[in-house]
MDTraj code that builds the backbone (N, CA, C; nanometers):
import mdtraj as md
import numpy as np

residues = "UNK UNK UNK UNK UNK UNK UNK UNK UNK UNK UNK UNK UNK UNK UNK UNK UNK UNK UNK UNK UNK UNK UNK UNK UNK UNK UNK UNK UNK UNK UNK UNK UNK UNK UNK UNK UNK UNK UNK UNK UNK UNK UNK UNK UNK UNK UNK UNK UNK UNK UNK UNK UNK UNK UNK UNK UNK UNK UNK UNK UNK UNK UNK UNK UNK".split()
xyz = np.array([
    [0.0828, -0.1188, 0.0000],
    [0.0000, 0.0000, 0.0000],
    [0.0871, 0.1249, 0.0000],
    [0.0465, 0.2361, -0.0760],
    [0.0766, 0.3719, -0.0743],
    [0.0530, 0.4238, 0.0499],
    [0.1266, 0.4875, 0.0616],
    [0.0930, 0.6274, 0.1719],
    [0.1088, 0.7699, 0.1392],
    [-0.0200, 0.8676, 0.1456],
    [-0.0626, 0.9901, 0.0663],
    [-0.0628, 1.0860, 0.1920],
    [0.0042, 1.2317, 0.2045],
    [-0.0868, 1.3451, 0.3192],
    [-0.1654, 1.3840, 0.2084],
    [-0.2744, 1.3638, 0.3060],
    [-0.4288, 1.3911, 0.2604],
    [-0.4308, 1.5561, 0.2801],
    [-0.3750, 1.6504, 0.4050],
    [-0.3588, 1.7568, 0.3394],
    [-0.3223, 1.8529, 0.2822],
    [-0.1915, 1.7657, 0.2470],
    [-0.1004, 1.8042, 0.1393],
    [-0.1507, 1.8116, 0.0123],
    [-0.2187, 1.7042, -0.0153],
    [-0.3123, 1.6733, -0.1514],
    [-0.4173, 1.7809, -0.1473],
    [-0.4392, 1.7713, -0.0395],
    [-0.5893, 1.9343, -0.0837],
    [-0.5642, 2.0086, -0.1030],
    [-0.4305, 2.0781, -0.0336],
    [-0.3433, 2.2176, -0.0682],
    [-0.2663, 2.2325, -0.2153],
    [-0.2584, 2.1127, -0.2502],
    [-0.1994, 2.1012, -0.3839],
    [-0.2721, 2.1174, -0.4775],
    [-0.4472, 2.0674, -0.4910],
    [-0.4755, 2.0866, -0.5999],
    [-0.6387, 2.1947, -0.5024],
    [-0.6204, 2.2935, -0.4043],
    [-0.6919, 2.3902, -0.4142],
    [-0.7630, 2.4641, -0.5028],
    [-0.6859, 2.4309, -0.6137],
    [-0.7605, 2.5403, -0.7125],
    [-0.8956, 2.4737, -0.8019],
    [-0.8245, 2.3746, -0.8069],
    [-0.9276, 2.2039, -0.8540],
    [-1.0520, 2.1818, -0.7730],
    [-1.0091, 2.1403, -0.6572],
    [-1.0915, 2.1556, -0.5096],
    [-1.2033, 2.2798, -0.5000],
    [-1.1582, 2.3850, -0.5330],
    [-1.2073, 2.4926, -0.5079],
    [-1.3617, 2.5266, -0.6197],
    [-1.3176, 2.5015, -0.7352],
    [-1.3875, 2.5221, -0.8735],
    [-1.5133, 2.3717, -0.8450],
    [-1.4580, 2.2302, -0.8178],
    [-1.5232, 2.1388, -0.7696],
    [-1.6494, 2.1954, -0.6514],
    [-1.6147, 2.2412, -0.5931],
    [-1.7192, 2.2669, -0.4779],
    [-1.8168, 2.3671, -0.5409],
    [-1.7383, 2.4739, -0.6251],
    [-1.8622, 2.5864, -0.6797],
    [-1.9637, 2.4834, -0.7483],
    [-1.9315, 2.4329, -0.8372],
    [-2.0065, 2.3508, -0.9278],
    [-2.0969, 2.2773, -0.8676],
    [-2.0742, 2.1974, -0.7554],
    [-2.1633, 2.1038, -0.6639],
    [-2.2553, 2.1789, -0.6132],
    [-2.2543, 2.3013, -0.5513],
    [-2.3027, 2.3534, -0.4445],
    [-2.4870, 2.3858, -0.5115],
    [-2.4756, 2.4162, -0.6483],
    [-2.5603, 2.5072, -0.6721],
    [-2.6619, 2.3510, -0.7421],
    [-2.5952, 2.2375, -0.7670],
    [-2.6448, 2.1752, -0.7518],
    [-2.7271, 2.0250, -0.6227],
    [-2.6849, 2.0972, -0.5648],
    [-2.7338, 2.0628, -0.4435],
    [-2.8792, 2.0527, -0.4014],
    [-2.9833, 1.9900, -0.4035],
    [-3.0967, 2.0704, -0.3725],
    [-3.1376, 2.1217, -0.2252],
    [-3.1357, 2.2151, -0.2127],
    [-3.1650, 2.2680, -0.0966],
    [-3.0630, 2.3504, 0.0109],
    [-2.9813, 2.2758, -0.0618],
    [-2.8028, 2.3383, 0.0064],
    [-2.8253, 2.4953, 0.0042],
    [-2.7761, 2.5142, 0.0800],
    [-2.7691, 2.6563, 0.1591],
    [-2.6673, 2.7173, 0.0609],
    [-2.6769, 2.8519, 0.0272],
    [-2.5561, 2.9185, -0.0716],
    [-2.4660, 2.9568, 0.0474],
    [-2.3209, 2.9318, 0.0227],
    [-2.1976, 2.9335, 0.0782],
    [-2.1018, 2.9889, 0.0107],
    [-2.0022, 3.0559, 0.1030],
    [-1.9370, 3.1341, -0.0406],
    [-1.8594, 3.0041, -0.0044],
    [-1.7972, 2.9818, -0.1767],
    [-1.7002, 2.8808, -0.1709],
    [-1.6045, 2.8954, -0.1321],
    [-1.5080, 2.9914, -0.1075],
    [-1.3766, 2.9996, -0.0555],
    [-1.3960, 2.9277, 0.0793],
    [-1.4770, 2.9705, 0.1860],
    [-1.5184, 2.9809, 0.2759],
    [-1.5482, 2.7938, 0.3308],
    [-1.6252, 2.7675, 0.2048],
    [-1.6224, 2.6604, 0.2221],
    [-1.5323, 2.5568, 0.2158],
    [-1.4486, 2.5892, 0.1077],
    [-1.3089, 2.5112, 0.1343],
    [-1.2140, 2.5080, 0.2011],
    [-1.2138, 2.6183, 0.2849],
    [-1.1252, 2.6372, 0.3719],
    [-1.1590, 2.5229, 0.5111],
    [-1.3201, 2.5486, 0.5019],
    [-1.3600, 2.4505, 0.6318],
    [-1.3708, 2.3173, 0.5813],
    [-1.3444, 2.2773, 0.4650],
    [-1.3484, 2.1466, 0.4094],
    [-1.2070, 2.0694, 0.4199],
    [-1.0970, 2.2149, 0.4017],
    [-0.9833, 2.1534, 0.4539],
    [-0.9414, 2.1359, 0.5655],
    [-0.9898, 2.2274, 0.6427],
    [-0.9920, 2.1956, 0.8201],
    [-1.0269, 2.0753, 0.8428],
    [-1.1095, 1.9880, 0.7806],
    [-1.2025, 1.8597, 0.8373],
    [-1.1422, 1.7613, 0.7480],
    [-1.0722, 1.7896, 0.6513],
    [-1.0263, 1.7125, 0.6022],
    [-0.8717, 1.6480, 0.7208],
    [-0.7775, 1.7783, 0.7660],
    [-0.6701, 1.7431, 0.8317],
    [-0.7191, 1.7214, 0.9470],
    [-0.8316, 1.6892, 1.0076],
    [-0.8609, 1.6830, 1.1110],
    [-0.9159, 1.5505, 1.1085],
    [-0.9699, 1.5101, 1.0335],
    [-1.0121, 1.3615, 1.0412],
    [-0.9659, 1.2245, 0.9288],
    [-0.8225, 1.3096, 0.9432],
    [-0.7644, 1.2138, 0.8059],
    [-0.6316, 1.2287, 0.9341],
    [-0.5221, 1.1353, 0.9085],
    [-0.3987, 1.0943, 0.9782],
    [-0.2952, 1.1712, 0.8761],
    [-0.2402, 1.1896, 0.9554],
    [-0.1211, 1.2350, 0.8529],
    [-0.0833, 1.1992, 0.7393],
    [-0.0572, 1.0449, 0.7449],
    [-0.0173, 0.9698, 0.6225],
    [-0.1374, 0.8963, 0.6570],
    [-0.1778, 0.8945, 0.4722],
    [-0.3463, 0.7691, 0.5149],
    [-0.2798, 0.6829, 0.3624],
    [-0.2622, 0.5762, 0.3934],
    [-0.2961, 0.4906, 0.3410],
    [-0.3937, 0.4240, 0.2089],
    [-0.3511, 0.4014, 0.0893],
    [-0.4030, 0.3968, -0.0186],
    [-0.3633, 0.2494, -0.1214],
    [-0.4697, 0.2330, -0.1317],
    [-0.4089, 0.1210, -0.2700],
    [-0.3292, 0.1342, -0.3693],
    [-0.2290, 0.0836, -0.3402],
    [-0.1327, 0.1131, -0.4684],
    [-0.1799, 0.1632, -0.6293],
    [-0.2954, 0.1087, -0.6558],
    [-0.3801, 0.1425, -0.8172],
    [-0.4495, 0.2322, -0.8234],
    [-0.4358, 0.3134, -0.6854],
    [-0.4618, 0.4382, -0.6837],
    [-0.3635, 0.5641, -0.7421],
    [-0.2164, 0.4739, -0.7057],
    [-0.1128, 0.5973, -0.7351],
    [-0.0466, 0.5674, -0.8320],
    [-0.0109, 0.6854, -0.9274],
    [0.1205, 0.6255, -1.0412],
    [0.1988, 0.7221, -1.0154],
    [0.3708, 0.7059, -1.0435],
    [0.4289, 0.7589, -1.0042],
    [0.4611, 0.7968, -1.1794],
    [0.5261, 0.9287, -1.1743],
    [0.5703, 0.9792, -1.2848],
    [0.6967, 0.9094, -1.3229],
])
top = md.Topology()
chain = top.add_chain()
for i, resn in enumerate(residues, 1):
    res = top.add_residue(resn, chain, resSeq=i)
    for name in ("N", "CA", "C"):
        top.add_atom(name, md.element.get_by_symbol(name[0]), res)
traj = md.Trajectory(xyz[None], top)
C-alpha cells in the first residue's frame, strides 16, 4: 500500500478543489448558498482533522511519474 498526506493533496490541488465545490453547491438541492472559498477552507480543516497524517491507499490508486 501507498501512503498519501491527505492535506497536502488538498493544498496542492486547491484550485481544482475549489472550482469542484462551486459547481456542486448550486447543484445541491436545498443546500444553503456558501461562499465557496469559505467553504473550502472549512473542508480543509475537516479534512486534516479527520484524516492521519499519512493515510494509506491502494497502490492502483497511485502512479508515479
Amino acid at each position: 500500500m501507498a501512503r498519501v498526506k491527505m492535506g497536502r493533496i488538498v493544498e496542492h490541488l486547491s484550485h481544482e478543489m475549489r472550482q469542484a465545490l462551486a459547481e456542486a453547491m448550486p447543484q445541491t438541492p436545498g443546500g444553503p448558498q456558501v461562499d465557496p472559498d469559505e467553504l473550502y477552507r472549512r473542508f480543509r480543516r475537516a479534512v486534516t482533522h479527520n484524516c492521519k497524517t499519512w493515510e494509506k491507499v491502494p497502490d492502483k490508486f497511485v502512479e508515479l511519474d
